[in-house]
Kinemage of the C-alpha trace (Angstrom):
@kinemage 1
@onewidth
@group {chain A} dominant
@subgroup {mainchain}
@vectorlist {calphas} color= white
{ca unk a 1} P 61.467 -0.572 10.749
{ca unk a 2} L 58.817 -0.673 8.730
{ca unk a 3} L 55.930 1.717 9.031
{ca unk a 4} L 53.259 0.721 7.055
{ca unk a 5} L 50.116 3.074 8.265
{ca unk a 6} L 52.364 5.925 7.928
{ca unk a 7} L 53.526 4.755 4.166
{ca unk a 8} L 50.215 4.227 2.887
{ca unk a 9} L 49.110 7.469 4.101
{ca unk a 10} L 51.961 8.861 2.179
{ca unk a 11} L 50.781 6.946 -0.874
{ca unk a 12} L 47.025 7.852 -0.684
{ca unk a 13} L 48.094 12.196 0.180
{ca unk a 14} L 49.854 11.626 -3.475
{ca unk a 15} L 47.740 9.952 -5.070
{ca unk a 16} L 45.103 12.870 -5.038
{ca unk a 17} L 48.008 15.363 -5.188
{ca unk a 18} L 48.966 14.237 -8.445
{ca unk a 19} L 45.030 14.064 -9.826
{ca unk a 20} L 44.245 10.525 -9.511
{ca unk a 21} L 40.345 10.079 -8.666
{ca unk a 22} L 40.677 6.941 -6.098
{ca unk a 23} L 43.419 4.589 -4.624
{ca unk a 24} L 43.388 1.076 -3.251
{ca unk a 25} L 46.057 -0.865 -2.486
{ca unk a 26} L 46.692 -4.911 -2.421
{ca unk a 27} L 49.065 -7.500 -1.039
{ca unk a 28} L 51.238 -8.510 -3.745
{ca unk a 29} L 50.560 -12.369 -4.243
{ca unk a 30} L 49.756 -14.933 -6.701
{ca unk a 31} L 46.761 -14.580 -8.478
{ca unk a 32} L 45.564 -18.527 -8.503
{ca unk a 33} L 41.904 -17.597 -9.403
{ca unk a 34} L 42.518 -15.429 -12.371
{ca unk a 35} L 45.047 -17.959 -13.458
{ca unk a 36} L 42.524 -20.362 -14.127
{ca unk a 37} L 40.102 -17.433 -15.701
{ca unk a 38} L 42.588 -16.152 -17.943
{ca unk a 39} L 43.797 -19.766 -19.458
{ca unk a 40} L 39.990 -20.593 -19.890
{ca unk a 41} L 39.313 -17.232 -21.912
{ca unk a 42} L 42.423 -17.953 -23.793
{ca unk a 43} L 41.632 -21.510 -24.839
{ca unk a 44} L 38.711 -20.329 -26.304
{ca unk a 45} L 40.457 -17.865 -28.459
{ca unk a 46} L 38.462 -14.901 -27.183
{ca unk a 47} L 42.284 -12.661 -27.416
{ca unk a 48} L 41.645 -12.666 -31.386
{ca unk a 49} L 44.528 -11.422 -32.836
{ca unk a 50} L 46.248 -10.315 -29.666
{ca unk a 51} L 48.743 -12.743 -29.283
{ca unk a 52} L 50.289 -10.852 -26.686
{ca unk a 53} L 48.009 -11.929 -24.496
{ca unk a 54} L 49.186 -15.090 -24.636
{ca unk a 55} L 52.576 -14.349 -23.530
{ca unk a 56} L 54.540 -13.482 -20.219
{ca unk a 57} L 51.449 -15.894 -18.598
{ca unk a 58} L 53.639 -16.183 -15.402
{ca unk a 59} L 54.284 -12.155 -15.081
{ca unk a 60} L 50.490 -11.572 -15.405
{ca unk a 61} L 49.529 -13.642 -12.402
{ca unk a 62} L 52.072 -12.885 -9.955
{ca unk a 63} L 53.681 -9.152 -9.786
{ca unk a 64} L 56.302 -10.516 -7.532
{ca unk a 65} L 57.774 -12.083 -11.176
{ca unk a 66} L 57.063 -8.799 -12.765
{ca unk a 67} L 58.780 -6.524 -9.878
{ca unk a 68} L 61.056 -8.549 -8.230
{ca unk a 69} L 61.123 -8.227 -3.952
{ca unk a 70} L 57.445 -6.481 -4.485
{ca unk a 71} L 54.849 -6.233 -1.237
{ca unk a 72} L 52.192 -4.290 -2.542
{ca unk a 73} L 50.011 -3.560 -5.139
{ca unk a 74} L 48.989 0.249 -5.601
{ca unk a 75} L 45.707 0.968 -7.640
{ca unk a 76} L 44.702 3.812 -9.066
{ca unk a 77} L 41.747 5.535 -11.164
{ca unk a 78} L 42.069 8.448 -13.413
{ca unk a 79} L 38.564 9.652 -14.211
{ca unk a 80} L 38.319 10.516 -18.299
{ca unk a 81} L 34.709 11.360 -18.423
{ca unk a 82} L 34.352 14.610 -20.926
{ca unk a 83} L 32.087 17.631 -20.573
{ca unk a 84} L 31.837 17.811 -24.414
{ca unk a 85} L 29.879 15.852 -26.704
{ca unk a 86} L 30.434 14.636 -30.789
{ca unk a 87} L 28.853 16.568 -33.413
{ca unk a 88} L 25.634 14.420 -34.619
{ca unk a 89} L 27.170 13.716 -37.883
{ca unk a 90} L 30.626 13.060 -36.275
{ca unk a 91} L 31.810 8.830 -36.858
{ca unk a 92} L 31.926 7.764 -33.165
{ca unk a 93} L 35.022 8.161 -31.361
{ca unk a 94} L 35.420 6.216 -27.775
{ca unk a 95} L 35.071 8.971 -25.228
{ca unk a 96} L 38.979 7.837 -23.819
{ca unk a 97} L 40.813 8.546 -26.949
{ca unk a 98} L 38.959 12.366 -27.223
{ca unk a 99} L 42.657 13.518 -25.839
{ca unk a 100} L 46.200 13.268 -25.008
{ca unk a 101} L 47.559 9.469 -25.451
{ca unk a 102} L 46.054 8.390 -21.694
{ca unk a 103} L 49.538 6.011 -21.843
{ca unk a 104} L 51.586 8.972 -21.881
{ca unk a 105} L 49.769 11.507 -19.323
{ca unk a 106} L 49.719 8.325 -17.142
{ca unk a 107} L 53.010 7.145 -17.287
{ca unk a 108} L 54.270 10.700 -16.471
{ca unk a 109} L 51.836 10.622 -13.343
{ca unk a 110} L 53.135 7.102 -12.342
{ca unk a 111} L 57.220 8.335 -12.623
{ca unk a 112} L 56.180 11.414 -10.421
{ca unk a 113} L 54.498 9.261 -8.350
{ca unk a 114} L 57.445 7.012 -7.480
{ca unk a 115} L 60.099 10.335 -7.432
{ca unk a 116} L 58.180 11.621 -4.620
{ca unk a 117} L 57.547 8.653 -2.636
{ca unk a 118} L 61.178 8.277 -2.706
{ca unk a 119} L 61.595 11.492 -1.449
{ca unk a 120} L 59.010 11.173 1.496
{ca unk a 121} L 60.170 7.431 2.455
{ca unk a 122} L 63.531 7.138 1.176
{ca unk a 123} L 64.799 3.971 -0.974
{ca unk a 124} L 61.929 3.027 -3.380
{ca unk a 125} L 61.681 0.134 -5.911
{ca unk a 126} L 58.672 -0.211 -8.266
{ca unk a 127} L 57.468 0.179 -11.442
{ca unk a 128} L 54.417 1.611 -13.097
{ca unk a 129} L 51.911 0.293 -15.786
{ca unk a 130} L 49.414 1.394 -17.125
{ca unk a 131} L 47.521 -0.924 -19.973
{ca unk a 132} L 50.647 -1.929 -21.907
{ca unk a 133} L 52.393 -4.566 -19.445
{ca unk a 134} L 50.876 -7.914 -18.223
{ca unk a 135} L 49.235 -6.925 -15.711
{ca unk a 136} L 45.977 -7.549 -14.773
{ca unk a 137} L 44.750 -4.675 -13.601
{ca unk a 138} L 40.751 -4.983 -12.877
{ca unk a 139} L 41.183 -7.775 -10.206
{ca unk a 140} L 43.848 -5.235 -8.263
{ca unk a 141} L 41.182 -2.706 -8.467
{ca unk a 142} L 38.649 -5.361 -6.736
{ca unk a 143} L 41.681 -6.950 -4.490
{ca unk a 144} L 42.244 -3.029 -3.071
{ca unk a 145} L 38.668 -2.416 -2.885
{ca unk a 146} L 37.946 0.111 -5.738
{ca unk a 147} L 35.008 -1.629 -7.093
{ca unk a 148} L 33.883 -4.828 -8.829
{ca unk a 149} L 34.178 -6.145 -12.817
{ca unk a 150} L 30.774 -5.782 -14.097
{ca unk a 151} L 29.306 -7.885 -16.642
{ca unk a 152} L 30.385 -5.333 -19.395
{ca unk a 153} L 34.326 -6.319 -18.561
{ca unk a 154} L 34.708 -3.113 -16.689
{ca unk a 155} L 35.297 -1.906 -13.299
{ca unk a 156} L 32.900 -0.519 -11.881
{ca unk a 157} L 32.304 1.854 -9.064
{ca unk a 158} L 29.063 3.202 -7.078
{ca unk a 159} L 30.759 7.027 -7.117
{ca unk a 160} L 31.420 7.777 -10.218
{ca unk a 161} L 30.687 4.380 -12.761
{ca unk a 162} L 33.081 2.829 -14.975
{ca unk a 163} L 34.761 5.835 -17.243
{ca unk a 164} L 38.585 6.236 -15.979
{ca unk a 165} L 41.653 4.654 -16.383
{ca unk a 166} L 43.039 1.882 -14.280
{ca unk a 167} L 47.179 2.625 -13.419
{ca unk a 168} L 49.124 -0.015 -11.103
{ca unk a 169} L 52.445 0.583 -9.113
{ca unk a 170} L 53.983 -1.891 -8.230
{ca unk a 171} L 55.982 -1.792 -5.144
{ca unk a 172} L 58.437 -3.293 -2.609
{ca unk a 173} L 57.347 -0.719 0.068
{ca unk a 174} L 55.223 -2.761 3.295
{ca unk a 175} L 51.796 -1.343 2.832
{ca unk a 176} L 48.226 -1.245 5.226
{ca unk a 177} L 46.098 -2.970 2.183
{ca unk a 178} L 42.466 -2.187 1.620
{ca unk a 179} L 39.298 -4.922 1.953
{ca unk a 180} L 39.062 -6.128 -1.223
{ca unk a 181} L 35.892 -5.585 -3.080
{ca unk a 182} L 33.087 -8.071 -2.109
{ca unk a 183} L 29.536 -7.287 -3.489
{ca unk a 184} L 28.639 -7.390 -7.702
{ca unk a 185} L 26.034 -4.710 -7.647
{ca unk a 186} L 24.755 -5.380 -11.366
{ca unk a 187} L 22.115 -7.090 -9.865
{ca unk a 188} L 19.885 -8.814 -12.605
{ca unk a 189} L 20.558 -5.681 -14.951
{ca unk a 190} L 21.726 -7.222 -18.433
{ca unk a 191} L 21.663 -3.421 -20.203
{ca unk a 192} L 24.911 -3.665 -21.490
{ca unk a 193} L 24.921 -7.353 -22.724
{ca unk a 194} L 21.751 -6.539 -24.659
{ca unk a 195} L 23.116 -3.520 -26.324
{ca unk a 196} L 25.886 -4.647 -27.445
{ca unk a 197} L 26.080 -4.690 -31.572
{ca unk a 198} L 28.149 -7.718 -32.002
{ca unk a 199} L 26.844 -9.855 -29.361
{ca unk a 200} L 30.686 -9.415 -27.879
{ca unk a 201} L 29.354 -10.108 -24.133
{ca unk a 202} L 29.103 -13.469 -24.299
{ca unk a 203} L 28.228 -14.366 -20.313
{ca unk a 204} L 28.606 -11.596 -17.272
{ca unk a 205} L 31.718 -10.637 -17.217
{ca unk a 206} L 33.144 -12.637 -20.059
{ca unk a 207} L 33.752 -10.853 -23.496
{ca unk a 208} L 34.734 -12.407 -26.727
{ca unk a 209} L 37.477 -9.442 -27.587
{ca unk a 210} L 37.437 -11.259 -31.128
{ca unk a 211} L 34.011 -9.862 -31.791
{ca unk a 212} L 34.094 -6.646 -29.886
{ca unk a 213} L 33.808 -3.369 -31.603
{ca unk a 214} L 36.810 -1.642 -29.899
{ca unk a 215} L 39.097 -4.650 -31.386
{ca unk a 216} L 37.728 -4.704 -34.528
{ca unk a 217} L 38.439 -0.810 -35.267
{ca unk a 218} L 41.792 -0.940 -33.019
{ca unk a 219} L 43.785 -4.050 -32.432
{ca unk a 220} L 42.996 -5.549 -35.433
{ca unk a 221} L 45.332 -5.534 -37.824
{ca unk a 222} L 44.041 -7.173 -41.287
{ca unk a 223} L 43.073 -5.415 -44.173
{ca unk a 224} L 39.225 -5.759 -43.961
{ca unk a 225} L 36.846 -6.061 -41.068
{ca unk a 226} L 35.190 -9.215 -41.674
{ca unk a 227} L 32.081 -9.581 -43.714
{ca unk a 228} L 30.192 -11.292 -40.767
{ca unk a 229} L 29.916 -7.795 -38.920
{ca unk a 230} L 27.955 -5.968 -41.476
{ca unk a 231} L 25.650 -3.092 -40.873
{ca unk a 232} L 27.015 -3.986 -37.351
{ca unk a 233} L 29.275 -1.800 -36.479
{ca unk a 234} L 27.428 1.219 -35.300
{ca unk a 235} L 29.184 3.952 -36.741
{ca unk a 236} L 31.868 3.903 -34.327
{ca unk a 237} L 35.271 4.509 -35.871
{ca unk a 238} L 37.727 3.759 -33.178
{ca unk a 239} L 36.749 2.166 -30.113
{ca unk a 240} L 33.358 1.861 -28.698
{ca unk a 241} L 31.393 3.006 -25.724
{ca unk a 242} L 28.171 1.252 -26.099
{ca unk a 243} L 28.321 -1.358 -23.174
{ca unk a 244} L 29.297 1.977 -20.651
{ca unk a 245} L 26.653 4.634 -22.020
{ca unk a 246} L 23.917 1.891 -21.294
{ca unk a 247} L 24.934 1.429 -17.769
{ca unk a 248} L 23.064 3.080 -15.140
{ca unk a 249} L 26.159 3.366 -12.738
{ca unk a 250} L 26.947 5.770 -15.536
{ca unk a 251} L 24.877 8.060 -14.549
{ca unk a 252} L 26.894 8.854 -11.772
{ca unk a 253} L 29.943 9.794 -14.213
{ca unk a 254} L 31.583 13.477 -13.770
{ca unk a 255} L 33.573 15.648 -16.140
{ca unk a 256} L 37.376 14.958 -15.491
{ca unk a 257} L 39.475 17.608 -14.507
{ca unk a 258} L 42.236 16.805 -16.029
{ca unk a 259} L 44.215 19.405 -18.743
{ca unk a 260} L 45.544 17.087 -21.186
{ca unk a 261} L 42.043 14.963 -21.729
{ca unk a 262} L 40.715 18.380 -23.064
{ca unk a 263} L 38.978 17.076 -26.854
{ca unk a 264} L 41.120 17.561 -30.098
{ca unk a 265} L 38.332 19.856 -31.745
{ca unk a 266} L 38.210 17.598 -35.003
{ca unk a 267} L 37.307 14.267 -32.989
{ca unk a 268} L 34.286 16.050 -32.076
{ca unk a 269} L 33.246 18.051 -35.440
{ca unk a 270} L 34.378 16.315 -38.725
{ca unk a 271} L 32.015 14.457 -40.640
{ca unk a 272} L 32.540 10.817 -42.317
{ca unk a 273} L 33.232 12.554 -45.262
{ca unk a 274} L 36.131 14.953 -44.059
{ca unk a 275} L 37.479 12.298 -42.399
{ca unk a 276} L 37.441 9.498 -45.826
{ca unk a 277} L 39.134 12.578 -47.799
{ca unk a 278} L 41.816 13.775 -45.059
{ca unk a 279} L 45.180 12.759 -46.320
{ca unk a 280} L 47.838 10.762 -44.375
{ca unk a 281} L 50.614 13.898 -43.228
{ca unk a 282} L 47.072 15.695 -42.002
{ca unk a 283} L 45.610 12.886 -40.204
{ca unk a 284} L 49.368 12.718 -38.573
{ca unk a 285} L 49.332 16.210 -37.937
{ca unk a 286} L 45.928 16.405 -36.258
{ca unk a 287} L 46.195 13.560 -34.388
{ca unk a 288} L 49.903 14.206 -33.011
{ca unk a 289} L 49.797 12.707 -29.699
{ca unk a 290} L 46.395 11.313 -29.927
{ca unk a 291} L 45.377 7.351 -29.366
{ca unk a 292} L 43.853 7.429 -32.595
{ca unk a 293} L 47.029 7.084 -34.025
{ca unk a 294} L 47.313 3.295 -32.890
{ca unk a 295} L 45.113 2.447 -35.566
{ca unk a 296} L 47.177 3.944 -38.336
{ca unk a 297} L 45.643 5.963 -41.347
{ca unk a 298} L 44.966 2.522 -42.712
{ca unk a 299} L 43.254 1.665 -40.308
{ca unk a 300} L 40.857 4.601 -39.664
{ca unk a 301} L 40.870 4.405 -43.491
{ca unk a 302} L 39.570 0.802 -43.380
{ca unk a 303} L 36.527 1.496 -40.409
{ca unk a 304} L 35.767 4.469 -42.669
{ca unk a 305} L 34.654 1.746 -45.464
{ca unk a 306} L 33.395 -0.442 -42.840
{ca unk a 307} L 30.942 2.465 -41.604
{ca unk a 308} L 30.293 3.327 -45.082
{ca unk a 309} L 29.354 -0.221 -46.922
{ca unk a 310} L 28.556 -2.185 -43.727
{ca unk a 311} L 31.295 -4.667 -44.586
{ca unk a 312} L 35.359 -4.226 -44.263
């Protein structure tokens, strides 16, 4: 028989044995709402170059298409928050990419995860994602009662703000879910929207990914940033923070305590300079496991000039 109090007791004991900072947990259903949301945002070509947002529509709105015979819908946060801070003449570095690839510390979390739960419960099917599936993982984090999208894009939390990764399992086990998340507590506070050097936040919640910062220096693949975001880009090299630092849930951010989001020295220390003159096999070398490598030398190469000249 099923025992679902017990199992999600089980779930919740692991999930803070194995370092995540918070778990919720959902019905697995059809996400009709977000449906709607997420063809709007893509008819009005706010993906940019990310086709792949465009594709597997059906998988990203139901999980019981993506993990066939799932129930539930397991949540979790991973706090990245550092204690350390970048040198004043460092190029800007978002704070998530200051360690270990957060895809691979995660995904070995998420297969530990499901070896012990088989080992507590017995037969087990799910899978876990973690930002490189379709899978739309901010509503589950409101569904299982985590915390709310703020108008920044990001999930937000009274506890401990917005700065941690957001992992999903995906199960067939019959779980006790959480209330979902009901109150927006941004209030009339438009910080982040007013900060932001592209204008990327285009209405609460809603972000034109096309003209965001962290695209621009990351998913983007073409050989120049465009012209349009001169002398806009902040000095931010990969990624960007902006929209989080302004955000007075922020303030309630903690160092992480987690090993393998300790800083690669150089993120925080080397100039604009040293970074324009390294040379491909020691920017590979350096950044050996590091998110910064998604952007290729190329690419770091091309925000360099971007910084630089205020055009791509």
């Amino acid at each position: 028989m099923p025992q679902p109090d017990k199992h999600t007791a089980i779930v919740k004991q692991l999930a803070g044995r194995l370092g995540f900072d918070a778990c919720g947990i959902a019905e697995a259903v059809m996400l009709d709402d977000d449906a709607r949301r997420l063809e709007n945002w893509l008819n009005k070509g706010y993906q940019g170059g990310m086709q792949y947002m465009e594709r597997y529509f059906d998988l990203r709105i139901d999980p019981r298409k993506l993990v066939p015979g799932a129930r539930s819908v397991i949540t979790l946060l991973l706090n990245y928050y550092p204690q350390q801070h970048q040198q004043p003449q460092a190029p800007k570095i978002a704070k998530y990419a200051w360690g270990r690839d957060y895809h691979d510390v995660i995904k070995d979390k998420l297969n530990l995860f499901l070896t012990l739960l088989k080992e507590q419960v017995g037969a087990v099917e799910g899978r876990g994602f973690v930002d490189s599936a379709p899978v739309l993982e901010r509503t589950w984090a409101v569904r299982s009662g985590l915390g709310w999208v703020g108008k920044n894009g990001n999930v937000l939390t009274r506890t401990s703000g917005s700065f941690f990764f957001i992992a999903t399992l995906i199960t067939d086990m019959q779980l006790t879910p959480d209330a979902p998340f009901a109150t927006d507590y941004c209030g009339t506070c438009t910080r982040c929207i007013d900060a932001c050097p592209t204008e990327a936040i285009v209405s609460p919640s809603q972000i034109n990914a096309s003209k965001c910062i962290s695209y621009l220096t990351i998913e983007l693949k073409d050989a120049l940033i465009p012209a349009k975001f001169a002398g806009r880009m902040d000095n931010w090299m990969f990624g960007c923070d902006v929209c989080q630092d302004v955000c007075p849930w922020n303030r309630f951010s903690k160092p992480n305590q987690e090993p393998e989001f300790i800083p690669i020295p150089q993120l925080l220390n080397l100039s604009l300079q040293e970074w324009e003159a390294m040379t491909e096999d020691t920017f590979r070398t350096i950044l050996k496991g590091s998110p910064l490598k998604r952007a290729k030398y190329k690419g770091i190469q091309r925000n360099i000039k971007a910084i630089k000249t205020g055009t791509g």
